[in-house]
C-alpha positions in Angstrom: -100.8 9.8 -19.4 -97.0 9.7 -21.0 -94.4 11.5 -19.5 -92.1 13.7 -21.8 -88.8 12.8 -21.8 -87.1 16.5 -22.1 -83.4 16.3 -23.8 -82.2 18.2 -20.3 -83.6 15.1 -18.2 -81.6 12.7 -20.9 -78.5 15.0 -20.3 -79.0 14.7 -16.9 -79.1 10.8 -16.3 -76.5 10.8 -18.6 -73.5 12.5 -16.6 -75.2 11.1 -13.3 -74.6 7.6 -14.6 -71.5 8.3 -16.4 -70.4 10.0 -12.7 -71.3 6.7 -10.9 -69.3 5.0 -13.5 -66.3 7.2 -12.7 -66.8 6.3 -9.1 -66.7 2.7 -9.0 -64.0 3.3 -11.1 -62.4 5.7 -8.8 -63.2 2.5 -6.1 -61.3 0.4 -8.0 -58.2 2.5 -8.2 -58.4 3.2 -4.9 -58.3 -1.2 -4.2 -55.6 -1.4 -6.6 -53.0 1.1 -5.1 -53.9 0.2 -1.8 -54.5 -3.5 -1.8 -57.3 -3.4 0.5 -60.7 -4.2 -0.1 -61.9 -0.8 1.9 -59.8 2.6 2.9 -62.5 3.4 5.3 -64.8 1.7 7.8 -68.0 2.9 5.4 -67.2 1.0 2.5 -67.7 -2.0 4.4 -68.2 -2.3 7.9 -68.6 -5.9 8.2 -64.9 -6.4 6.9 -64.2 -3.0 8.9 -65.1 -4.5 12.6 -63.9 -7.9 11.8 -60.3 -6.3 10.9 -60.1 -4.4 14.6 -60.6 -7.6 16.2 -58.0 -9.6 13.7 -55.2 -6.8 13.8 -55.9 -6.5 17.7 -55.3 -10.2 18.1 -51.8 -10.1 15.4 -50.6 -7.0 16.9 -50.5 -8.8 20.5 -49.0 -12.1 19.0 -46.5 -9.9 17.4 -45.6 -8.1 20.6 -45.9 -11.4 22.3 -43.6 -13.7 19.8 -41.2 -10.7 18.2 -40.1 -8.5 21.6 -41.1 -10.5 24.6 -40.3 -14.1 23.9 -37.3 -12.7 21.8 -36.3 -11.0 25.1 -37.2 -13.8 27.6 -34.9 -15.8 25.2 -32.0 -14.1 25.3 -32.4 -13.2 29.1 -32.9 -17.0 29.8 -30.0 -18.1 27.1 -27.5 -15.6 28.5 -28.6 -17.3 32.3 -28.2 -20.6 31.2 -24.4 -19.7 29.7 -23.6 -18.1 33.3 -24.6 -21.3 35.3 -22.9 -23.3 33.1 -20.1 -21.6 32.9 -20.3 -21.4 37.3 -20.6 -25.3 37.4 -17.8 -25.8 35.4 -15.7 -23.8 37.6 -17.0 -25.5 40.3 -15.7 -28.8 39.1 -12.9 -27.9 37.5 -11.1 -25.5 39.5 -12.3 -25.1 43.0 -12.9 -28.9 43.5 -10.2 -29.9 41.9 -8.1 -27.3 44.1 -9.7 -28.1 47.3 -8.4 -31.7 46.6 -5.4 -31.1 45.4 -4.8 -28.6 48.7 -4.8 -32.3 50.8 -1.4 -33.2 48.7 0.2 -30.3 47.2 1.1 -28.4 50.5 4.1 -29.5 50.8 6.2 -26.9 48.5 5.9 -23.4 48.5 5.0 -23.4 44.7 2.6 -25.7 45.0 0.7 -24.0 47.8 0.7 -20.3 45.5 -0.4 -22.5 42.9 -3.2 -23.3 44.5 -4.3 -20.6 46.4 -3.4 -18.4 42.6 -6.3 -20.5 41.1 -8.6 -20.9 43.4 -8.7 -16.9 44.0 -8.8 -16.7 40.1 -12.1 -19.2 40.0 -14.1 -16.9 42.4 -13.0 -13.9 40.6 -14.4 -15.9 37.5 -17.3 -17.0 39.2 -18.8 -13.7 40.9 -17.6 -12.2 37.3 -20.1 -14.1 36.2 -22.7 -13.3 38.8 -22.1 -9.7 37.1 -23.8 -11.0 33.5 -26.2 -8.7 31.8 -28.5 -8.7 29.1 -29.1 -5.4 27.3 -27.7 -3.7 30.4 -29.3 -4.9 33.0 -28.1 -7.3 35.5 -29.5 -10.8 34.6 -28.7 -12.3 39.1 -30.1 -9.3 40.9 -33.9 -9.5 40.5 -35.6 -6.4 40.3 -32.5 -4.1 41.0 -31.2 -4.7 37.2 -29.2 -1.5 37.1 -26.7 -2.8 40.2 -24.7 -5.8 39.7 -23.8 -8.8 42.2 -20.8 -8.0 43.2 -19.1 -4.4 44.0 -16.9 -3.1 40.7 -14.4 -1.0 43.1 -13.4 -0.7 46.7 -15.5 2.0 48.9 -16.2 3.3 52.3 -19.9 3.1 53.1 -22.2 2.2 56.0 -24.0 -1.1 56.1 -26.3 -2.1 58.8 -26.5 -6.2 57.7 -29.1 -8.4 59.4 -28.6 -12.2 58.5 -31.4 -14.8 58.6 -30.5 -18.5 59.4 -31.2 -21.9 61.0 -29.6 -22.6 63.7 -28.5 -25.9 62.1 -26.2 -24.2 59.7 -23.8 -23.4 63.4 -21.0 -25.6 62.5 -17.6 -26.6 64.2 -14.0 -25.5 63.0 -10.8 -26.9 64.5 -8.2 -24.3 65.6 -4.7 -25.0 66.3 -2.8 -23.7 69.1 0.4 -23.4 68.6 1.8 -19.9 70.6 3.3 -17.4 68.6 5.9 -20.1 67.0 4.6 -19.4 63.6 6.5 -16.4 63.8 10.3 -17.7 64.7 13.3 -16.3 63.1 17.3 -15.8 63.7 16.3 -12.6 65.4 14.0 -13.5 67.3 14.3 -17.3 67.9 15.9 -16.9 71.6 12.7 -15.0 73.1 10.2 -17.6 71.7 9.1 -19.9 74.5 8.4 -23.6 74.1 9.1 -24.7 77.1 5.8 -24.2 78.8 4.1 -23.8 75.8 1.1 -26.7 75.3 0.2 -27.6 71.5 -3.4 -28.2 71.1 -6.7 -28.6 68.4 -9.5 -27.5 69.3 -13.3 -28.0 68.3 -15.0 -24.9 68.2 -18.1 -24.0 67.6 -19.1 -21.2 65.4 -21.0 -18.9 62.6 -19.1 -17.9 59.9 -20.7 -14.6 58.6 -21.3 -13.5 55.0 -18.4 -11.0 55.8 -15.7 -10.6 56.9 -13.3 -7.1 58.0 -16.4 -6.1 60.3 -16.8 -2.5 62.1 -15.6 -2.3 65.5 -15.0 0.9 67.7 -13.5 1.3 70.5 -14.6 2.2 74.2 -13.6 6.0 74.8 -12.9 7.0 78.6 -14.7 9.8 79.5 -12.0 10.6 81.8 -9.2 11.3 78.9 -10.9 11.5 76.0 -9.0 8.6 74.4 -9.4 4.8 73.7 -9.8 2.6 77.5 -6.7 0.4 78.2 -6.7 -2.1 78.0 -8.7 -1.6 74.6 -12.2 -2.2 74.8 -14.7 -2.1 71.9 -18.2 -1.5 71.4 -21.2 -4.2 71.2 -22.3 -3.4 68.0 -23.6 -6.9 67.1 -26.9 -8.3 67.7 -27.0 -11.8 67.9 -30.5 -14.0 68.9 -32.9 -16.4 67.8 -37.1 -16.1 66.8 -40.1 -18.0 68.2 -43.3 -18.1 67.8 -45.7 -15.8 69.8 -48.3 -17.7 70.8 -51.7 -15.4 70.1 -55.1 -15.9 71.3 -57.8 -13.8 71.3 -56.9 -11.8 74.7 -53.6 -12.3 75.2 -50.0 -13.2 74.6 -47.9 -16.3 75.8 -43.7 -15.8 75.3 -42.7 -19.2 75.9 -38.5 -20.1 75.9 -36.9 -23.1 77.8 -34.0 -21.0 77.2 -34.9 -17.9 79.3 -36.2 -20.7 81.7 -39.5 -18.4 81.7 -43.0 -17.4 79.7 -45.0 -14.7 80.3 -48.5 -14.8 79.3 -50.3 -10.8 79.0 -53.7 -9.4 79.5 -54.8 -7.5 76.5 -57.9 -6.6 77.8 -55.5 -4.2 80.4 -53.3 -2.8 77.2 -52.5 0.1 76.4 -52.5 1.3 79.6 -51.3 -0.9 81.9 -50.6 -4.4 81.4 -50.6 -7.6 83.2 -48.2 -10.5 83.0 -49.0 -14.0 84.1 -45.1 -15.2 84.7 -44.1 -18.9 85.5 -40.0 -19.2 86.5 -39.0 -23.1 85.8 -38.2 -24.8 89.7 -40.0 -21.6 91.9 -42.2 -22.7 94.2 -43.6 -19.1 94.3 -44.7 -18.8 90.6 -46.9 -18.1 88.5 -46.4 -14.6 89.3 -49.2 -11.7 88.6 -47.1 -8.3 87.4 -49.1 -5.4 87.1 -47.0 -2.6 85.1 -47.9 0.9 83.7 -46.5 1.6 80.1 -42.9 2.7 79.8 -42.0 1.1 83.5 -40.1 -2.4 84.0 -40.5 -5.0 87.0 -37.2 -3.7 88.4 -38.3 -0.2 89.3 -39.0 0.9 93.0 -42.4 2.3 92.3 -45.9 2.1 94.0 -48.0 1.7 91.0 -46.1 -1.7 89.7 -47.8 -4.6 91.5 -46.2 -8.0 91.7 -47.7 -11.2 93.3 -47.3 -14.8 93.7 -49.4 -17.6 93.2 -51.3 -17.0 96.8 -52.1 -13.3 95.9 -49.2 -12.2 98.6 -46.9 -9.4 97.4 -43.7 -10.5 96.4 -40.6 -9.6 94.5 -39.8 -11.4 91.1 -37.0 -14.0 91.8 -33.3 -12.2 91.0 -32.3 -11.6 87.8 -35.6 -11.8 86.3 -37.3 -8.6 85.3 -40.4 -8.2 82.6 -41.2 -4.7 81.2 -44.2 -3.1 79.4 -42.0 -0.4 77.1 -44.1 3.2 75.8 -43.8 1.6 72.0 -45.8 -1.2 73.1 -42.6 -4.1 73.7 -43.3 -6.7 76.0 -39.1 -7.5 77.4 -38.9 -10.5 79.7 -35.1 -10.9 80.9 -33.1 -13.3 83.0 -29.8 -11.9 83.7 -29.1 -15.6 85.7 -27.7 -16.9 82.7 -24.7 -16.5 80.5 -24.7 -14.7 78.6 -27.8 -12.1 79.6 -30.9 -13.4 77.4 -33.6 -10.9 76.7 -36.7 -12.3 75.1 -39.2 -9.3 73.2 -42.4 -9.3 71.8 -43.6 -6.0 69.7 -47.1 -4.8 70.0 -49.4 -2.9 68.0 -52.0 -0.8 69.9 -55.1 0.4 67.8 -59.1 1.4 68.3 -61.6 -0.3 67.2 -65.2 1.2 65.6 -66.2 1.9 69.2 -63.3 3.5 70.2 -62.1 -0.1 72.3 -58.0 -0.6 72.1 -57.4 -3.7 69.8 -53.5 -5.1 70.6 -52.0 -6.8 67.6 -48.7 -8.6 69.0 -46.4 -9.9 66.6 -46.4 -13.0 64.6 -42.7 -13.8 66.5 -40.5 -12.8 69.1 -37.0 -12.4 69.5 -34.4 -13.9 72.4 -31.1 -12.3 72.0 -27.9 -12.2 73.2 -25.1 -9.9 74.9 -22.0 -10.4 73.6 -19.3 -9.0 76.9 -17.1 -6.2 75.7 -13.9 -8.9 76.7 -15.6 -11.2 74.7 -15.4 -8.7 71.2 -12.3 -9.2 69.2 -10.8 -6.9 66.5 -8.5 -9.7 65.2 -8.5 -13.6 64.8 -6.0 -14.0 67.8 -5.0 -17.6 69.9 -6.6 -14.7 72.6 -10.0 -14.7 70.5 -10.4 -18.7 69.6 -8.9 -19.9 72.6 -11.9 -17.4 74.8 -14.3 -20.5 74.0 -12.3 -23.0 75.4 -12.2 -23.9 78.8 -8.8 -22.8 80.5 -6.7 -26.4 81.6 -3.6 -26.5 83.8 -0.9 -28.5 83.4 -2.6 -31.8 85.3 -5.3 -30.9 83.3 -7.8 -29.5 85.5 -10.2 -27.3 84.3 -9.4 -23.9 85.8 -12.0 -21.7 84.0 -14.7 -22.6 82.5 -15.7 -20.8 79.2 -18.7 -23.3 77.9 -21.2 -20.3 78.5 -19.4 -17.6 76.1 -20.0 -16.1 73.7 -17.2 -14.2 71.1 -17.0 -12.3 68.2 -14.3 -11.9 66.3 -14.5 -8.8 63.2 -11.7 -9.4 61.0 -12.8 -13.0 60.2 -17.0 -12.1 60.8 -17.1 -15.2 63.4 -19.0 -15.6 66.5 -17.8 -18.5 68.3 -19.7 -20.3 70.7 -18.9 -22.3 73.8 -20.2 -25.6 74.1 -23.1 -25.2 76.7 -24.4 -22.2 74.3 -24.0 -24.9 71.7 -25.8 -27.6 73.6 -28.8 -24.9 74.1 -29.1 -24.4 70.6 -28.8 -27.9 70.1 -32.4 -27.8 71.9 -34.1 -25.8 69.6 -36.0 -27.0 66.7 -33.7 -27.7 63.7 -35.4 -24.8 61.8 -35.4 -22.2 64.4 -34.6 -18.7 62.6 -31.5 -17.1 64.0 -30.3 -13.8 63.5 -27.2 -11.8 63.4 -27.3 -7.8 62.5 -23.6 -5.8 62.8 -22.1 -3.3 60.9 -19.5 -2.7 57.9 -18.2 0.0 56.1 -15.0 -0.9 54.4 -15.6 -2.7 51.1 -13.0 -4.7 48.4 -13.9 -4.7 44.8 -15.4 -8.3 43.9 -17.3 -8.1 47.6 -21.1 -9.2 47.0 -23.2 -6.5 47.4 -25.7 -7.2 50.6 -28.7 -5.5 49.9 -29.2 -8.5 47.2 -29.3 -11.0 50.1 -29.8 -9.8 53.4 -31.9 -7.0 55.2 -29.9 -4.2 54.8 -29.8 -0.5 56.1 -27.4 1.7 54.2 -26.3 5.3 54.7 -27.8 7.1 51.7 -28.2 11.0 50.8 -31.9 12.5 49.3 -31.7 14.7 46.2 -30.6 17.8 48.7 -28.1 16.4 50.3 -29.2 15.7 53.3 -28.4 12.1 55.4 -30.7 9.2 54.5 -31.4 5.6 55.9 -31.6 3.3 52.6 -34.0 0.6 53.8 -33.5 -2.6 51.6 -35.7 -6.3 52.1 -37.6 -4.7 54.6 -40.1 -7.7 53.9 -37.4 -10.4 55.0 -37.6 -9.9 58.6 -41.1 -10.9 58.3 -40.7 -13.9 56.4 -37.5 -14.5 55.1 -39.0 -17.4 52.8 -41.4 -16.1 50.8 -39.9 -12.7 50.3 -36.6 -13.3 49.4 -37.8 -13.8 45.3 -37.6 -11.2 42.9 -39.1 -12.6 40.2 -39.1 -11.4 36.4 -41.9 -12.5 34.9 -42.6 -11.9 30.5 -45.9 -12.2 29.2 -45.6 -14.3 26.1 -49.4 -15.3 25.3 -53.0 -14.7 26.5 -53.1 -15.0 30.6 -49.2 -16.7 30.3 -46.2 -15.5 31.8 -42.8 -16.9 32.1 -40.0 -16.2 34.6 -37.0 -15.6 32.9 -34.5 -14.4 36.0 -32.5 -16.5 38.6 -31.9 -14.8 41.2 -28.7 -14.4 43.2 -28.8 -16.9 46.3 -29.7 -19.9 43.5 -26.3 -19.8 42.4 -23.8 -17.9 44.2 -23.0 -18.3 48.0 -21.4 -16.6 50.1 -20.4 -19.7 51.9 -18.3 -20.4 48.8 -16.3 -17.8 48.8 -16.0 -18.2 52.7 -14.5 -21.8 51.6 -12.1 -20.7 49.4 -10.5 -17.6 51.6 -10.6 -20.6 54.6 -8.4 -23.2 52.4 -6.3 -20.3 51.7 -6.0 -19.4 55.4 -5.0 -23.3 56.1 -2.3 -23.3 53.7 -0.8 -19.8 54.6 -0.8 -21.0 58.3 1.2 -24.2 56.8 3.3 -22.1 54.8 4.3 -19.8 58.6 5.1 -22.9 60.2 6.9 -24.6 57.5 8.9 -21.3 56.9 9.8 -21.1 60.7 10.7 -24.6 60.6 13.3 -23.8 57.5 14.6 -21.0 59.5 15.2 -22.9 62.7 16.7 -25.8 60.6 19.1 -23.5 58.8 19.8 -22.1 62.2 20.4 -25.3 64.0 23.2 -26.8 60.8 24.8 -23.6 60.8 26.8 -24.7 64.0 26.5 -21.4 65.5 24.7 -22.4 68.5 26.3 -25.6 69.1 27.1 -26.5 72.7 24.5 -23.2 74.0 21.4 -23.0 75.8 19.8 -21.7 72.3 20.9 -25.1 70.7 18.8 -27.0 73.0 15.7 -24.0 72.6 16.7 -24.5 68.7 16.0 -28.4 69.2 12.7 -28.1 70.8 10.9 -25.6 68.7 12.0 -27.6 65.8 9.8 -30.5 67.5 6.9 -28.6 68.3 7.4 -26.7 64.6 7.2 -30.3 63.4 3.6 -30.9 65.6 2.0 -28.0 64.9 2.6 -28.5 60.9 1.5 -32.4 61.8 -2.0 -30.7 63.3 -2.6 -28.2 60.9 -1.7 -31.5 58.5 -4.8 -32.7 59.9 -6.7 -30.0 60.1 -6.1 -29.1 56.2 -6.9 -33.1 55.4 -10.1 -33.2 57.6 -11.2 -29.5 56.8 -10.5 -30.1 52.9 -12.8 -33.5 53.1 -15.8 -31.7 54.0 -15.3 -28.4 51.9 -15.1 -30.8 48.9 -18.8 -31.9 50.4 -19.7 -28.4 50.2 -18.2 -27.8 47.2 -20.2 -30.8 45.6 -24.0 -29.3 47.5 -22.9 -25.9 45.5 -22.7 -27.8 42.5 -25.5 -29.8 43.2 -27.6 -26.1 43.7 -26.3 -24.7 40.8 -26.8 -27.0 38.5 -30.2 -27.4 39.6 -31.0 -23.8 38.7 -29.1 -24.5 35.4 -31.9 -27.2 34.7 -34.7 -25.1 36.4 -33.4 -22.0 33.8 -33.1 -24.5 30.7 -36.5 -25.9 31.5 -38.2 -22.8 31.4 -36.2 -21.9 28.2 -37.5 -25.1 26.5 -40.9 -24.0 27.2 -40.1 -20.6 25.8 -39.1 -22.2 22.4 -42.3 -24.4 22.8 -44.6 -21.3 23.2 -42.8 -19.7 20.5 -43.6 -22.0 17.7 -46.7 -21.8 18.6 -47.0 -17.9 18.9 -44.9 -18.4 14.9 -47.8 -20.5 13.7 -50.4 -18.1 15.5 -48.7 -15.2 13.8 -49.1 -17.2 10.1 -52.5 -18.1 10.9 -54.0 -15.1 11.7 -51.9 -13.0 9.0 -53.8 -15.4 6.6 -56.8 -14.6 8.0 -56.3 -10.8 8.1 -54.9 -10.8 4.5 -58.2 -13.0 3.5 -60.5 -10.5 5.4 -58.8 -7.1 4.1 -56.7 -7.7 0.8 -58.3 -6.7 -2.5 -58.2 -10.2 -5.0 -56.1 -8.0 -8.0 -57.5 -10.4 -10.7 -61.0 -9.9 -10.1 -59.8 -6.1 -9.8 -58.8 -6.4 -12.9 -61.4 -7.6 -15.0 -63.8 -5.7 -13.2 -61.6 -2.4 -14.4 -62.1 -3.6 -17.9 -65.3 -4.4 -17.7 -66.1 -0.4 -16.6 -63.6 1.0 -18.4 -65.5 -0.8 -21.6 -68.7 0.2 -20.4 -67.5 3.9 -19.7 -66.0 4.0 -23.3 -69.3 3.0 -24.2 -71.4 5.4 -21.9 -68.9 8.3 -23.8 -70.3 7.4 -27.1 -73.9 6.7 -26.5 -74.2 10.0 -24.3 -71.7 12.1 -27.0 -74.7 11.2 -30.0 -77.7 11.5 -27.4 -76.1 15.6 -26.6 -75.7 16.2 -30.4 -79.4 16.0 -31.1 -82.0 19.0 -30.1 -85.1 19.8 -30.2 -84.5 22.1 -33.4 -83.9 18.6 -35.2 -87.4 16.8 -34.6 -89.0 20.4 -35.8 -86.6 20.3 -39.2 
């Protein structure tokens, strides 16, 4: 049976085609203005998932090549400037100085000359260490907003604890020449070189990172005021680390140099503990200590037990004392040598799932020293350097002994050693860890800031005002080595990073600004004798004195004016010779940062060609996956617009014709 085609059902498919016409036109348009093969994920969603993943993938090469390598380039090009620029002053200047300060110290020109540029090379040089990049300070790790060195002179509190080998103790050599640096027409006639005996001395010592250290002095409680003579605080901790020897039930503290070890039983901790303590050459030892917490081996009480080898009581030989402290610190001292060693171990008391104490001890302990309050110097005196050296007579016979002594000197940040103290630490294994903690407050502009090399507790304020303990490189004291990195690393690919930071201690020492102010302080103590040698010349051809006792005295501190230059002569020759040595391992250091730094930035520009080809390949392959081809759009717009003109005029006759004109 036919169907009847009705006029309305021919109107009808009519506009519905005409309207689908319209639409691809409309889709068209749309692909035209936009470029893009779909404006939403429904038109296509093959292309539509496959663009998520591409654009994901460019977006990240385009963080990846356009910010992060573009900043890890111009960190690491601004870094390899800076060490450049710090080796060439190296070379240049300070080298150059240092060996020109073995033959130009003869005029005073020259010497200013020379101590001028060689202060004007470590201004350049820690100027440098001050580079930034976009603000932030390019030497300093992950503290970017503070830079190496301080930009003005301030009062604030540093507690500074310095890590080092014990190998890095070296010697100086120290003139003695009286006060006859000094001598002048006023006063010539009261200086003494009669009895006075010209020396160089080899002294043993550590040369802090600082100098102009804190000191105060003793008060007596009597008067309120400063002891004389003046007497100052030990505020300076000086010592060396071992290992602890751990085990699963105890402790062993084990130094030839408190000429003892103690070996605890943990199973006895927290309580009470017991020490197991051998004494080198007693017949009586190894002693068994029994010792509640918080009491030592020196109290008078019942419940500390001490026995010797045969289980018969007994009293720990003198001088030697072990204690069992309420935080947990094992303290073994012997107070038979000089100076007073203490050797500590820290413990950590915890329980276990069953409630059982567990004792953690630490990884290392600590032997330290005390420095004697006569021993603590504010100033570099003859009084201070001399304290190491044993006291001659006149026949040379040794008339007191300092080997044993320790000294510290604050205005130059040196602690001197004698030469048995020496000799002990010439015992210890070459890469035993010493440490040095003391205190300064007053700061010059250009001074490097600590906290960006050593452990460092600083006097800090919170947000209300209230006093605050700034705790930096906490994580040094436990191991110094792998700690002391800050590392800033860029991601510039998939799973790749790249450092792009050097950090301080690669390139700029201490040490080498130690150098310089010490060739300074040679030719300045030159310059004082060769001044008070011009004086007592000019004194002695005036003729004023001729035929007087002070003529003679004029004669005689002209000779030992002439010595003393003739030491310090040597002193500045030798001294210079192996500061040039130093100078050179600086060099050596930083230029090996300058090639570590210019490596990594030829990898950069390695891994940004690649990320540039990356980028070009996979823009390709977004623009072939999303961009509409405009002359297929094109054709295809003719080709419907035709057809539509076409639909217009076949659908315009079809609407003209009714059922009114089949009846007619």
């Amino acid at each position: 049976m036919a169907m009847r085609i009705t006029t309305k059902m021919m109107h009808n498919t009519s506009l519905r085609n005409l309207n689908i016409n319209k639409l691809r036109q409309e889709k068209l348009t749309n692909q035209m203005s936009t470029g893009k093969k779909i404006t939403r994920p429904s038109d296509d969603p093959v292309i539509a998932i496959r663009s998520l993943k591409l654009n994901s993938s460019l977006d990240k090469i385009d963080q990846y090549y356009e910010k992060n390598a573009s900043d890890a380039l111009s960190w690491l090009e601004l870094t390899e400037s800076a060490l450049s620029t710090v080796n060439d002053i190296l070379t240049n200047d300070i080298r150059k100085n240092i060996i020109g300060a073995k033959s130009s110290y003869e005029t005073v020109e020259d010497r200013e000359a020379i101590i001028t540029h060689l202060r004007k090379a470590m201004e350049e040089i820690y100027a440098t260490g001050n580079s930034d990049s976009g603000g932030r300070s390019i030497f300093t790790g992950y503290r970017t907003d503070m830079p190496l060195t301080l930009t003005a002179a301030k009062k604030e509190y540093n507690r500074i604890t310095e890590q080092f080998l014990n190998d890095s103790i070296d010697k100086m050599t120290f003139v003695y020449a009286g006060d006859i640096g000094t001598i002048n027409e006023g006063n010539f006639s009261d200086v003494d070189v009669e009895n006075l005996e010209l020396s160089s001395n080899e002294i043993y010592r550590k040369r802090l990172a600082y100098g102009d250290l804190d000191l105060k002095q003793v008060i007596d409680p009597a008067t309120g005021k400063p002891k004389e003579p003046i007497e100052y605080e030990s505020n300076i901790d000086i010592g060396f680390m071992s290992d602890a020897k751990l085990d699963g039930t105890g402790a062993t503290i084990a130094t030839t140099s408190v000429s003892a070890y103690v070996t605890i039983d943990t199973s006895e901790i927290p309580n009470e503990a017991v020490f197991s303590l051998t004494v080198a050459n007693d017949a009586k030892s190894p002693y068994t200590v029994r010792i509640p917490k918080g009491k030592d081996s020196t109290m008078t009480d019942p419940s500390i037990s001490i026995t010797d080898k045969d289980g018969n009581t007994a009293a720990l030989p003198t001088g030697i004392s072990v204690s069992y402290g309420e935080d947990g610190t094992i303290k073994l001292a012997n107070d038979n040598l000089e100076p007073r060693e203490t050797a500590i171990i820290g413990s950590n008391v915890t329980k276990d799932a069953k409630g059982k104490s567990v004792v953690e001890f630490d990884k290392k302990f600590e032997t330290s020293f005390t420095i004697e309050a006569d021993h603590i110097f504010a100033s570099g005196s003859n009084d201070a350097y001399m304290s190491v050296v044993p006291e001659k007579d006149k026949d040379g016979n040794v008339i007191k002994d300092n080997s044993n002594v320790i000294s510290y000197i604050a205005e130059t940040g040196e602690i001197l050693f004698g030469d048995a103290i020496a000799e002990r630490f010439k015992h210890l294994p070459a890469d035993t860890e010493m440490r040095v903690s003391y205190d300064k407050s007053d700061w010059k502009k250009g001074d490097i800031d600590p906290v960006h090399y050593f452990y460092t507790e600083r006097a800090g304020k919170t947000a209300s005002g209230k006093d605050k303990t700034l705790v930096f490189n906490e994580g040094f004291l436990d191991d110094p080595s792998r700690n002391s990195k800050q590392i800033i690393e860029y991601d510039i690919g998939n799973n790749q990073s790249l450092q792009v930071n050097t950090t301080a201690d690669e390139a700029f020492s201490h040490a080498l600004g130690r150098d310089v102010e010490e060739v300074i302080s040679m030719l300045e103590e030159y310059g004082r004798y060769q001044s008070s040698l011009a004086e007592v010349e000019k004194l002695i051809k005036s003729g004023k004195y001729d035929g007087t006792d002070d003529a003679d005295k004029l004669v005689r501190q002209k000779e030992a004016l002439e010595e003393a230059m003739t030491r310090v002569l040597d002193k500045i020759n030798k001294r210079s010779d192996e500061l040039v040595k130093d100078c050179d391992g600086y060099f050596a250091k930083t230029q090996l940062a300058e090639t570590d730094c210019g490596a990594r930035l030829a990898r950069l520009k390695m891994v940004q060609n690649r990320l540039e080809m990356q980028q070009t390949n996979f823009g390709e392959l977004v623009s072939e996956n999303e961009d509409a081809d405009y002359t297929d759009l094109v054709i295809q717009m003719k080709s419907i617009e035709m057809t539509y003109q076409a639909a217009l005029s076949s659908i315009s006759y079809t609407m003209q014709t009714s059922l009114l004109d089949f009846i007619r």
